[in-house]
One Martini backbone bead per residue (centre of mass of N, CA, C, O) as a GRO file, in nm:
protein
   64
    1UNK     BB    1  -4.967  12.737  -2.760
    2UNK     BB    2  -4.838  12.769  -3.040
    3UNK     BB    3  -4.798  12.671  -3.393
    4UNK     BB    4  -4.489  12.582  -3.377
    5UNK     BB    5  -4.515  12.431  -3.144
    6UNK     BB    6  -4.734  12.205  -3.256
    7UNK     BB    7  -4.532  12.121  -3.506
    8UNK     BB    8  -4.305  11.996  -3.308
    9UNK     BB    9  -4.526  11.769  -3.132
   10UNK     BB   10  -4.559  11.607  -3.378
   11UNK     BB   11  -4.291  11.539  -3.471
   12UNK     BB   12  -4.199  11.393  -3.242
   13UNK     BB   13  -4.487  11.213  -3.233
   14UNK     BB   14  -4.412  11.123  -3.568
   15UNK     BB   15  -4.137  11.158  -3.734
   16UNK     BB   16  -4.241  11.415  -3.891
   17UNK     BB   17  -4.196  11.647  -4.041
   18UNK     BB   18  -4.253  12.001  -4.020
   19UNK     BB   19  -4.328  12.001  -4.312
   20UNK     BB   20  -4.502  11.845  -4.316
   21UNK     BB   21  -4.707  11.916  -4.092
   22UNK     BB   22  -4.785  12.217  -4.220
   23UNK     BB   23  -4.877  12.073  -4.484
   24UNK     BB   24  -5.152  11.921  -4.324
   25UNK     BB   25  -5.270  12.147  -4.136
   26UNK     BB   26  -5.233  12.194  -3.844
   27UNK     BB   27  -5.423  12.314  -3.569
   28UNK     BB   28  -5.559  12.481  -3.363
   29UNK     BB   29  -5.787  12.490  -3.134
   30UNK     BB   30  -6.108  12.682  -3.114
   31UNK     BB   31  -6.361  12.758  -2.904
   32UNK     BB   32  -6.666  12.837  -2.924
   33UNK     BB   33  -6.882  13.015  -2.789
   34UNK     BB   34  -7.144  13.055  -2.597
   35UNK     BB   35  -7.349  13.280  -2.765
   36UNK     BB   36  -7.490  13.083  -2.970
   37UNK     BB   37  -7.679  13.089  -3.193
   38UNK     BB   38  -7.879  12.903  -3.449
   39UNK     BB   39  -7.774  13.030  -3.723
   40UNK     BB   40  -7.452  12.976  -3.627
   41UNK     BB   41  -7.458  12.615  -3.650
   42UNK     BB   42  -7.520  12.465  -3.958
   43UNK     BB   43  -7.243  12.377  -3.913
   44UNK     BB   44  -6.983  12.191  -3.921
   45UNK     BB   45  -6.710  12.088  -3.829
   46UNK     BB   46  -6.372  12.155  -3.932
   47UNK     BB   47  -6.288  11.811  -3.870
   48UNK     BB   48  -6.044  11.499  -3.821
   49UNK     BB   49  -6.078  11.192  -3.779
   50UNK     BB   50  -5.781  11.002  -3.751
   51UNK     BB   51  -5.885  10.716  -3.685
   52UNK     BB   52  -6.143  10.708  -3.853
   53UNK     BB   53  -6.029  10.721  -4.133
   54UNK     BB   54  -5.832  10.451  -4.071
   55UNK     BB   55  -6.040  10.243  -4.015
   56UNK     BB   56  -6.206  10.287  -4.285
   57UNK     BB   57  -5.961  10.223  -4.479
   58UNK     BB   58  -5.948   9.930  -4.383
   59UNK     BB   59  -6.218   9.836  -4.444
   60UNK     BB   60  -6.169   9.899  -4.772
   61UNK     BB   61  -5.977   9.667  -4.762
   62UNK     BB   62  -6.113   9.411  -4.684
   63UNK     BB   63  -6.324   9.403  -4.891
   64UNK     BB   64  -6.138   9.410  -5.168
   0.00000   0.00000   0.00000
């Protein structure tokens, strides 16, 4: 899968255009080397989970 399948089966699968997918960022994954040493993994993967911070949102308004 290219980045273009990619953004074609988001969108077919959320009903939001194509050009909205490539708005928001989505990229395929690659899995990191597996011969990495400590110093070379310090930082956190740059990835959201988005179930996760529906979820956030969704407790931050029954709070409010």
């Amino acid at each position: 899968m290219n980045q273009n399948d990619l953004h074609r089966c988001l969108s077919r699968a959320t009903g939001e255009s194509v050009r909205t997918i490539r708005r928001l960022g989505f990229s395929l994954f690659e899995p990191c080397p597996l011969d990495l040493d400590a110093d070379s993994v310090d930082q956190a993967p740059q990835v959201v989970d988005w179930d996760q911070l529906e979820l956030d949102r969704i407790a931050l308004a029954i709070e409010a």
